[in-house]
KOLFILUM-48478 format. One record per residue (C-alpha): residue number from 1; x, y, z. Coordinates in nm, 4 decimals, decimal comma. Each point is the difference from the previous one (the first is absolute). Layout:
+-----+----------+----------+----------+
| num |        x |        y |        z |
+-----+----------+----------+----------+
| NUM |        X |        Y |        Z |
...
+-----+----------+----------+----------+
This chain:
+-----+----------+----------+----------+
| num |        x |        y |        z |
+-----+----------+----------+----------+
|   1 |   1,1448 |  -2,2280 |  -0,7217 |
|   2 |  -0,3691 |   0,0357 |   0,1327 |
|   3 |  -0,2149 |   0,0055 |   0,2159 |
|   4 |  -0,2436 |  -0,3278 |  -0,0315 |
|   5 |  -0,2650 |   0,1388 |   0,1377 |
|   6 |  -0,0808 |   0,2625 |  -0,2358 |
|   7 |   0,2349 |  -0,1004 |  -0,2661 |
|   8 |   0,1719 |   0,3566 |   0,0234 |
|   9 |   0,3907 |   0,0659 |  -0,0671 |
|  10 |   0,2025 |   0,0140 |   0,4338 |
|  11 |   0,1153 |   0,3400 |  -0,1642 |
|  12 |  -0,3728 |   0,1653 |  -0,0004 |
|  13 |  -0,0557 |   0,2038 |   0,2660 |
|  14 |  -0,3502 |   0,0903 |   0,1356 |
|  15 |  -0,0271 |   0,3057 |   0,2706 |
|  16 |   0,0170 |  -0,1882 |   0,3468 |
|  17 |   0,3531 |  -0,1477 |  -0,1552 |
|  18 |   0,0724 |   0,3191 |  -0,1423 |
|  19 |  -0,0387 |   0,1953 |   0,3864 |
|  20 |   0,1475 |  -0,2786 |   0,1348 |
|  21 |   0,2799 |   0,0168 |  -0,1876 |
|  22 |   0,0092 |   0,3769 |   0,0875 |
|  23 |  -0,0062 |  -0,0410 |   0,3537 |
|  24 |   0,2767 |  -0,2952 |  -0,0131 |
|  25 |   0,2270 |   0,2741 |  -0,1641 |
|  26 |  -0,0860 |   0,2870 |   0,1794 |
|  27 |   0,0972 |  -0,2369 |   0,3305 |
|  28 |   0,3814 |  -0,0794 |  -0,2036 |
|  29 |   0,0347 |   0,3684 |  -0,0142 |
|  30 |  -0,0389 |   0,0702 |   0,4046 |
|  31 |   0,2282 |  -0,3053 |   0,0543 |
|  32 |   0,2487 |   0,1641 |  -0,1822 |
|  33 |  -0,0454 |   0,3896 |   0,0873 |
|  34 |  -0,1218 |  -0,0397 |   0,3794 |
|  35 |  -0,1769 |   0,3028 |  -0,0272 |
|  36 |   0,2848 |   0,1615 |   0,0873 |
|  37 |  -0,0801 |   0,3481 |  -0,1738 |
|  38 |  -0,3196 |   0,2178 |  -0,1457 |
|  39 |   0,0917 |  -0,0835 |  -0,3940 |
|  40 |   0,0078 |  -0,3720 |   0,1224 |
|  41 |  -0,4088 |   0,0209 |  -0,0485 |
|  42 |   0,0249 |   0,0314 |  -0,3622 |
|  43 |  -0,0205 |  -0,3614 |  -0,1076 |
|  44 |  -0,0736 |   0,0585 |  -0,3393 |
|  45 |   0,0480 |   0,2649 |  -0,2926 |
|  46 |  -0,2021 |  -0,0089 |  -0,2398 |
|  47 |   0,1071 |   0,1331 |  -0,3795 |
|  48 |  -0,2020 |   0,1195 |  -0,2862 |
|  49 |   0,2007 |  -0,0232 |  -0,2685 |
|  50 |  -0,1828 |   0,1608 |  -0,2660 |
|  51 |  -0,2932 |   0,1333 |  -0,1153 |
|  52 |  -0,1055 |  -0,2871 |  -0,2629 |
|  53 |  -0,2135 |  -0,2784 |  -0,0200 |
|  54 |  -0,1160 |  -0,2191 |  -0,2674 |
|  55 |  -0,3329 |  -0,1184 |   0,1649 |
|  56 |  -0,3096 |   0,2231 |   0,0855 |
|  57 |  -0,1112 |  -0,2405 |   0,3166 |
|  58 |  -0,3729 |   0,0725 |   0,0758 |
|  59 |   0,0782 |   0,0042 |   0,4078 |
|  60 |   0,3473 |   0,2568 |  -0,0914 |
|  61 |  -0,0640 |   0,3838 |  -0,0316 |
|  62 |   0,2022 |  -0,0683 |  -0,3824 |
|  63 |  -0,3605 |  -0,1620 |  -0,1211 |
|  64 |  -0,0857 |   0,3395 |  -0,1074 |
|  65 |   0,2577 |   0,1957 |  -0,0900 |
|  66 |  -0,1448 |   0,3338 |   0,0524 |
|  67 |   0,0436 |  -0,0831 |   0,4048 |
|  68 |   0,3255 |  -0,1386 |  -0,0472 |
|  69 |   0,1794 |   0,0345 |  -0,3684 |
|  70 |   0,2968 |  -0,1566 |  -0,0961 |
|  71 |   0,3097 |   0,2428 |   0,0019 |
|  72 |   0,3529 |  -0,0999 |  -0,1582 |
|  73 |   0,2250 |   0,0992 |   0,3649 |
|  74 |   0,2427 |  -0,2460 |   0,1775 |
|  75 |   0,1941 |  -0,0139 |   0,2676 |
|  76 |   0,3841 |   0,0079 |  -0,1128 |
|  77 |   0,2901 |  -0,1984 |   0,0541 |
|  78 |   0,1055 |   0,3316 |   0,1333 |
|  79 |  -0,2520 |   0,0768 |   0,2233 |
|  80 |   0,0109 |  -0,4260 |   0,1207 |
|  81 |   0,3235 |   0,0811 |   0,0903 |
|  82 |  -0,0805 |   0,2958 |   0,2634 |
|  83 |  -0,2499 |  -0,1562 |   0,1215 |
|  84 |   0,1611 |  -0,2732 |   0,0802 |
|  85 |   0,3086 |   0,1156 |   0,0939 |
|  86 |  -0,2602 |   0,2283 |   0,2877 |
|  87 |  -0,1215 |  -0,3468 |   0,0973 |
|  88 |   0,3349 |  -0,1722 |   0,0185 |
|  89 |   0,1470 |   0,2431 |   0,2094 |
|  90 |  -0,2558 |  -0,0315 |   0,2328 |
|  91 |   0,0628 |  -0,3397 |   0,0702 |
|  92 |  -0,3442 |  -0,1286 |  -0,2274 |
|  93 |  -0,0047 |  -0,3487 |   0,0281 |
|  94 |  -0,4049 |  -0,0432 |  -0,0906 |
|  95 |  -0,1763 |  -0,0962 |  -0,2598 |
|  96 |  -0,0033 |   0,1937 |  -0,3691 |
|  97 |  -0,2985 |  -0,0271 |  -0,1607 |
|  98 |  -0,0564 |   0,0708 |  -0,3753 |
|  99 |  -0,3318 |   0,0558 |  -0,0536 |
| 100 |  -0,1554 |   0,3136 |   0,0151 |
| 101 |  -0,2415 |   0,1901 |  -0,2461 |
| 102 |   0,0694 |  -0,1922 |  -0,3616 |
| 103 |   0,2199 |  -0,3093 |  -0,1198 |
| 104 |   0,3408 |  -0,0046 |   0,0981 |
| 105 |   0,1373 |  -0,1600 |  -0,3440 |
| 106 |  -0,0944 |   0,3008 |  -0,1910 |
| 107 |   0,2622 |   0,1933 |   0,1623 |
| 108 |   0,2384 |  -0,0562 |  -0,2601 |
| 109 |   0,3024 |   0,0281 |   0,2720 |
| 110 |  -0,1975 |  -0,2648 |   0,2245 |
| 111 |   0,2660 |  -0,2478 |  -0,0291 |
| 112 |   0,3105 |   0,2291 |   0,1136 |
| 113 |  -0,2262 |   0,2024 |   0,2749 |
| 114 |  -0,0555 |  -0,3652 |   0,1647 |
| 115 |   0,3987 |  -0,0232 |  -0,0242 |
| 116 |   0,0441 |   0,3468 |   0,1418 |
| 117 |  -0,2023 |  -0,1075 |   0,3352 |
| 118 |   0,1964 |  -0,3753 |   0,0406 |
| 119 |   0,3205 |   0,1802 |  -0,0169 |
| 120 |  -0,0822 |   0,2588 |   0,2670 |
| 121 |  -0,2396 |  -0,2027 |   0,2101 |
| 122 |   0,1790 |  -0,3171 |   0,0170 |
| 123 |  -0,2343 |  -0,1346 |   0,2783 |
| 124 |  -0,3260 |   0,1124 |  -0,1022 |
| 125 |  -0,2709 |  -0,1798 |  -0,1642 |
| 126 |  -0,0321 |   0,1087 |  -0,3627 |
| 127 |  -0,4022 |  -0,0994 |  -0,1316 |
| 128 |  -0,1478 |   0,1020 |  -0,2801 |
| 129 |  -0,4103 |  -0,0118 |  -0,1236 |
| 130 |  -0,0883 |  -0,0798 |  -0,3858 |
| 131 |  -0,2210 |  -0,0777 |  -0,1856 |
| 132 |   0,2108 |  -0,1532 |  -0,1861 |
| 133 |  -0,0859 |   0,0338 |  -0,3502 |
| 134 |   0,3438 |   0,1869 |  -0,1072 |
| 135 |   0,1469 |  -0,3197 |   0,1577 |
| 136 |   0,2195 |  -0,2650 |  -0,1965 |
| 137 |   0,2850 |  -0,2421 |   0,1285 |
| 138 |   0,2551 |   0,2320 |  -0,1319 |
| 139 |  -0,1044 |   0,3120 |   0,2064 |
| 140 |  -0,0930 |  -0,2743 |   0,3211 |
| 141 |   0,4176 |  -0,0830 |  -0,0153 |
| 142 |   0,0339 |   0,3669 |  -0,0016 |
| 143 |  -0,2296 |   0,0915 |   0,3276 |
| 144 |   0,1552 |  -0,2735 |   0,2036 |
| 145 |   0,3778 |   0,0621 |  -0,1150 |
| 146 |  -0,0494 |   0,3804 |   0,0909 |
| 147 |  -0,0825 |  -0,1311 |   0,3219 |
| 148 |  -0,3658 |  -0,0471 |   0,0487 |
| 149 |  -0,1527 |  -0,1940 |   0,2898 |
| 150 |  -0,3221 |  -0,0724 |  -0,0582 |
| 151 |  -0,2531 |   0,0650 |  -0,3501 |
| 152 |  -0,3685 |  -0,0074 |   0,0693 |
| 153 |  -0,2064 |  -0,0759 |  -0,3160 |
| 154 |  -0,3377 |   0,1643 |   0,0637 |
| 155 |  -0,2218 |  -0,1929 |  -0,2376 |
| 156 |  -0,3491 |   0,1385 |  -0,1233 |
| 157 |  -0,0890 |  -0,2145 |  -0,3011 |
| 158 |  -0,0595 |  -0,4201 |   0,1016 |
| 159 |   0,1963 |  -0,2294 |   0,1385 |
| 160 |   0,1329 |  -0,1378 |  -0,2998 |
| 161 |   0,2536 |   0,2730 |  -0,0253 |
| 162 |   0,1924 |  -0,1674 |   0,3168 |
| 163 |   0,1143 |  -0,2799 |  -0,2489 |
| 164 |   0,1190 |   0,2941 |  -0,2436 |
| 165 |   0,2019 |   0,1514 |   0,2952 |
| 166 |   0,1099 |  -0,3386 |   0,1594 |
| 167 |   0,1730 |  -0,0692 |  -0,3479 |
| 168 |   0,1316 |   0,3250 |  -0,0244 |
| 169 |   0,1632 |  -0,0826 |   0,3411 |
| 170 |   0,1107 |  -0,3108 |  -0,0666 |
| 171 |   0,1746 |   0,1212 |  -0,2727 |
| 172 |   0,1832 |   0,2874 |   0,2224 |
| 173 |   0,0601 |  -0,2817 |   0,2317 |
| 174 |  -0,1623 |   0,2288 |   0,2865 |
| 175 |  -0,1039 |  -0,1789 |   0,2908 |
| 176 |  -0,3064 |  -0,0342 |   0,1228 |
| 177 |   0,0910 |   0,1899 |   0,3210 |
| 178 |   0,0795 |   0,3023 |  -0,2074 |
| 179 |  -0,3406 |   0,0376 |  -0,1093 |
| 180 |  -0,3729 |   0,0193 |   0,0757 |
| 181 |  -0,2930 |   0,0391 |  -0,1952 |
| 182 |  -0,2706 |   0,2086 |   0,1287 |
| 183 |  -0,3652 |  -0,0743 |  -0,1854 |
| 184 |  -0,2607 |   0,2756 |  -0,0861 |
| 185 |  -0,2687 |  -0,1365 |  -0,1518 |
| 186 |  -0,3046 |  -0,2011 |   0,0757 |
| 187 |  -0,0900 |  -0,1331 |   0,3341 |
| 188 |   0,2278 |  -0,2209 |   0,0931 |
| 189 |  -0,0281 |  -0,1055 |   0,3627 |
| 190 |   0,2155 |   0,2412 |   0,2097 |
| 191 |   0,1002 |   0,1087 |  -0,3545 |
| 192 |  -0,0341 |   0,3027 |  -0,1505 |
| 193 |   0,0829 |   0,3725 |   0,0757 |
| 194 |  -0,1008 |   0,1691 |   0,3028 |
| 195 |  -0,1756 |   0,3478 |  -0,1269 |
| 196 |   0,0598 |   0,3021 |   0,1150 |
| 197 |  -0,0943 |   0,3509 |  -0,1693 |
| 198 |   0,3342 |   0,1155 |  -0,0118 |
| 199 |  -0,0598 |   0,2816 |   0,2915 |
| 200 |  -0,3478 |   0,1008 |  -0,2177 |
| 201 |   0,1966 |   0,0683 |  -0,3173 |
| 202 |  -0,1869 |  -0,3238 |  -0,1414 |
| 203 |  -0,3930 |  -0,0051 |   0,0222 |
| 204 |  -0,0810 |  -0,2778 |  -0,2065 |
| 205 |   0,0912 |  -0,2826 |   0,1679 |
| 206 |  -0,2042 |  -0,2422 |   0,2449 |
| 207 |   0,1165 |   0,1556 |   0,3223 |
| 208 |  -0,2995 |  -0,0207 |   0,2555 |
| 209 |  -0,1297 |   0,3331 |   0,0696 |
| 210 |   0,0213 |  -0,0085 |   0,4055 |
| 211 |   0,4209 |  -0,1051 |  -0,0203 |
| 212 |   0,1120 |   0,3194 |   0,0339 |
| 213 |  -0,2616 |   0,1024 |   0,2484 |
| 214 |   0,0703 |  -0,3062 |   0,1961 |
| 215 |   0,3732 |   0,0885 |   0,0236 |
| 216 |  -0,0213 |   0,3298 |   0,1704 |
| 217 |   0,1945 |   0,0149 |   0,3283 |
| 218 |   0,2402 |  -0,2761 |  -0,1288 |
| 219 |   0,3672 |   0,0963 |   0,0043 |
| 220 |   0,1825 |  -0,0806 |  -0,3329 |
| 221 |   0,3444 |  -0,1417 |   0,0255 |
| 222 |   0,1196 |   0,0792 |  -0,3884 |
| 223 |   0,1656 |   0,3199 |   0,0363 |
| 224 |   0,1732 |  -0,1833 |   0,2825 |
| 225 |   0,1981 |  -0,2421 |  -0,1322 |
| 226 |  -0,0411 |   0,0404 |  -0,4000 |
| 227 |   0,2096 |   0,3031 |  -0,1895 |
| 228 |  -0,1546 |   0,0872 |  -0,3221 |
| 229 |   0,2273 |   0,1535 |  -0,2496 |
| 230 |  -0,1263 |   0,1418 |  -0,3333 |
| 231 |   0,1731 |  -0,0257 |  -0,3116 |
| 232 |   0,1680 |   0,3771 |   0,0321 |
| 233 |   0,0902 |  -0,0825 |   0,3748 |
| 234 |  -0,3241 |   0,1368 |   0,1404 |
| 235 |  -0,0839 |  -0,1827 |   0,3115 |
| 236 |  -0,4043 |  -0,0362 |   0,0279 |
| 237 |  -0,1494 |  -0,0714 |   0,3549 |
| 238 |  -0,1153 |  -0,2971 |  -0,1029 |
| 239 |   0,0370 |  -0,2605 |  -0,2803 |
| 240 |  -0,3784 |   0,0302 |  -0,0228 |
| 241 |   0,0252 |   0,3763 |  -0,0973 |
| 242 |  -0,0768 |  -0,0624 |  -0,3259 |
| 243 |  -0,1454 |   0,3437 |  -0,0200 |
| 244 |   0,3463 |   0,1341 |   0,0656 |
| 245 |  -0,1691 |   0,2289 |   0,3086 |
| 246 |   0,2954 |  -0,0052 |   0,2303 |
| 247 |   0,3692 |   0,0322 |  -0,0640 |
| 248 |   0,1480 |  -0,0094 |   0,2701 |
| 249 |   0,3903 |   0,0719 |  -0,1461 |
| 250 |   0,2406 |  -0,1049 |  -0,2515 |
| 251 |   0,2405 |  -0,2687 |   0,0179 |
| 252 |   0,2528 |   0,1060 |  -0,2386 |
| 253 |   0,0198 |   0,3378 |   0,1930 |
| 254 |  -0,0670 |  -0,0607 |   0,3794 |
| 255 |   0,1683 |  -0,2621 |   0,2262 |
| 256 |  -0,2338 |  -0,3089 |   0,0595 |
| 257 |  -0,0491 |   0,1289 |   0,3883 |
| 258 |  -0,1069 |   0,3326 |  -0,0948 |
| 259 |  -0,2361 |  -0,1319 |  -0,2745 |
| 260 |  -0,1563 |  -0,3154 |   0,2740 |
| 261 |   0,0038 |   0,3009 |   0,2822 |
| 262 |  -0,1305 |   0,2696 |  -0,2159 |
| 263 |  -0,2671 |   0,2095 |   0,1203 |
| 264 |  -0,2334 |  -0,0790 |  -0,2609 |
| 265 |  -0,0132 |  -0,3629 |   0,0937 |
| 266 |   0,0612 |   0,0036 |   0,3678 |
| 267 |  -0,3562 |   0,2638 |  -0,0229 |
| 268 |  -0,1504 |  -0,3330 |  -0,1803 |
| 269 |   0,1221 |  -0,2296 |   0,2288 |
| 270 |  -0,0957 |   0,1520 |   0,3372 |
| 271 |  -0,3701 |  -0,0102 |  -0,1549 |
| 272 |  -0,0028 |  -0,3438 |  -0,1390 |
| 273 |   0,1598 |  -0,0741 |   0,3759 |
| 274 |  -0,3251 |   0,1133 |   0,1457 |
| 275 |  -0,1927 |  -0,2176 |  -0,2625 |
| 276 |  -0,0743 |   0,3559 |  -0,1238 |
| 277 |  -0,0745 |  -0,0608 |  -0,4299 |
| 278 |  -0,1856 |   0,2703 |  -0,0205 |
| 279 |   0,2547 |   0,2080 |  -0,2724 |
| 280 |   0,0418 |  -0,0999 |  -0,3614 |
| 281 |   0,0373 |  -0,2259 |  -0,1820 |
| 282 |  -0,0191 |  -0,2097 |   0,3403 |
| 283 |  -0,4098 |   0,0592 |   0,1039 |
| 284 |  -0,0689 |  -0,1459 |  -0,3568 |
| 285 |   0,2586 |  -0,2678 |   0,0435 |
| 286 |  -0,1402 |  -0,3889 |   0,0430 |
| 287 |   0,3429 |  -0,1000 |   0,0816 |
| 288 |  -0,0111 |  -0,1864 |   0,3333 |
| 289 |   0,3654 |   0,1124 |   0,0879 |
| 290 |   0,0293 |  -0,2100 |   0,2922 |
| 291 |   0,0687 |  -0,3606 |  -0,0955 |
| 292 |   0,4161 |   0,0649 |  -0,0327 |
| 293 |   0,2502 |   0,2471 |   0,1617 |
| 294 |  -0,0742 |   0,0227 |   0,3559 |
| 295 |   0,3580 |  -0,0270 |   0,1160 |
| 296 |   0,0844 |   0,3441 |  -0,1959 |
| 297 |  -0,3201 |   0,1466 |   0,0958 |
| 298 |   0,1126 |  -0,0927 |   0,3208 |
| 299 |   0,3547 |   0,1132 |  -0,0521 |
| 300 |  -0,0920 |   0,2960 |  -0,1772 |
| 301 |  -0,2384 |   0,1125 |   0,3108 |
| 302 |   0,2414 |  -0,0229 |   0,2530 |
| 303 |   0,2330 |   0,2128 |  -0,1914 |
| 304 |  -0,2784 |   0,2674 |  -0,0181 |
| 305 |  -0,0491 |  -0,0345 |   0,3709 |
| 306 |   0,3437 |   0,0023 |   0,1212 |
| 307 |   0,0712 |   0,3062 |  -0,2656 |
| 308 |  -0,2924 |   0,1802 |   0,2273 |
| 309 |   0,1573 |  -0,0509 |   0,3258 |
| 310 |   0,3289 |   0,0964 |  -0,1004 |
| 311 |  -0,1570 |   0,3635 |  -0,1054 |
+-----+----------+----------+----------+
């Protein structure tokens, strides 16, 4: 199906659909959790799953390899299962998000860690990011009967590669509810990606030179409501880390409240509370930060001030 007006597939999605989207799930979530305790505020957690890609993207830090080389490390189906065994004891009913620093299908256990998550997190929302060139109809079946929610096809090369995908779809008999297609190329209206210098690791990309400057003294809601967990179990501050800067614990050997509540993040929190993005990597961030999350920045803050009065 398309859209008439621009003769583009109902499954492309350009960014205001793409935060809108966001903010419809991140309302499901509340509905469901009321709020009702501190590690309710993590909506999502992300998951880098390993240290490959097959693309060198000229907006991704992997465009020159000397900033950020390809390394053969993946999370395990071992280390899946701790982590989300942590999460499912904690009630986790959010969103999993496999996306992260490379492409998910080179993880050659990608398949089974997707199955590990859907067992333990029945009520979560299992999404991964490809670009899908390690994609056939065979491996599709194999995503969605592991358990997957929701596959996001991040395209980069022209639109005719939507009628390569919608076959290979058809084919799987996958819905088109069960997938979106987000474009990178050109200048399609509303189309396109959003750029952002990947918290200054990337310098070579058309980023305006006042964004950062013009963001000082705005809080950032990420390390509010998003969970970043590296492929060893290192949690980083932020999914934009890509710098690795700030690890703020380990999932695979800390419980999820003492890696959310750590001191390392709750010191990065209080400033980014204040609007304060003055440490690294966040004063050479251009990141807004602001657009998603306020109810666990919210939730999140009022844990921070009731903790105070209670001391």
């Amino acid at each position: 199906m398309k859209d008439n007006k621009r003769n583009i597939p109902i499954t492309a999605v350009d960014q205001f659909d793409f935060l809108e989207h966001r903010r419809e799930q991140e309302k499901k979530h509340f509905d469901a959790v009321k709020g009702s305790t501190p590690l309710d505020s993590i909506l999502t957690v992300e998951i880098n799953t390993t240290e490959l890609c097959n693309r060198t993207c000229v907006f991704c830090p992997r465009h020159d390899p000397k900033v950020f080389p390809n390394r053969n490390l993946h999370l395990t189906v071992k280390g899946a299962t701790t982590i989300a065994e942590e999460l499912a004891d904690n009630g986790f009913r959010g969103k999993i998000s496999f996306s992260g620093f490379g492409e998910n299908l080179l993880n050659p256990n990608f398949r089974e860690i997707v199955k590990v998550f859907r067992y333990n997190l029945p009520y979560a929302t299992l999404e991964c990011n490809t670009n899908g060139d390690k994609l056939d109809s065979d491996y599709v079946i194999g995503l969605y009967k592991s358990g997957l929610d929701l596959l996001y096809i991040n395209l980069y090369d022209g639109i005719e590669q939507m009628e390569h995908f919608d076959t290979m779809m058809a084919d799987a008999r996958v819905h088109e509810d069960q997938y979106r297609y987000r474009m990178h190329w050109g200048d399609f209206e509303k189309h396109g990606l959003i750029l952002n210098n990947r918290s200054g690791v990337v310098d070579w990309v058309g980023v305006e030179d006042d964004t950062v400057e013009n963001l000082k003294g705005k809080p950032c809601h990420y390390p509010f409501y998003k969970m970043f967990v590296d492929w060893n179990g290192d949690v980083l501050f932020c999914s934009n880390d890509w710098g690795r800067e700030h690890v703020v614990g380990n999932l695979l050997t800390m419980s999820l409240h003492d890696v959310w509540f750590s001191k390392p993040m709750t010191k990065i929190r209080k400033k980014l509370m204040k609007g304060d993005r003055s440490m690294s990597p966040c004063n050479k961030c251009s990141v807004d930060g602001s657009l998603f999350g306020k109810p666990s920045f919210d939730i999140v803050k009022e844990y921070y001030e009731s903790s105070n009065n209670r001391k």
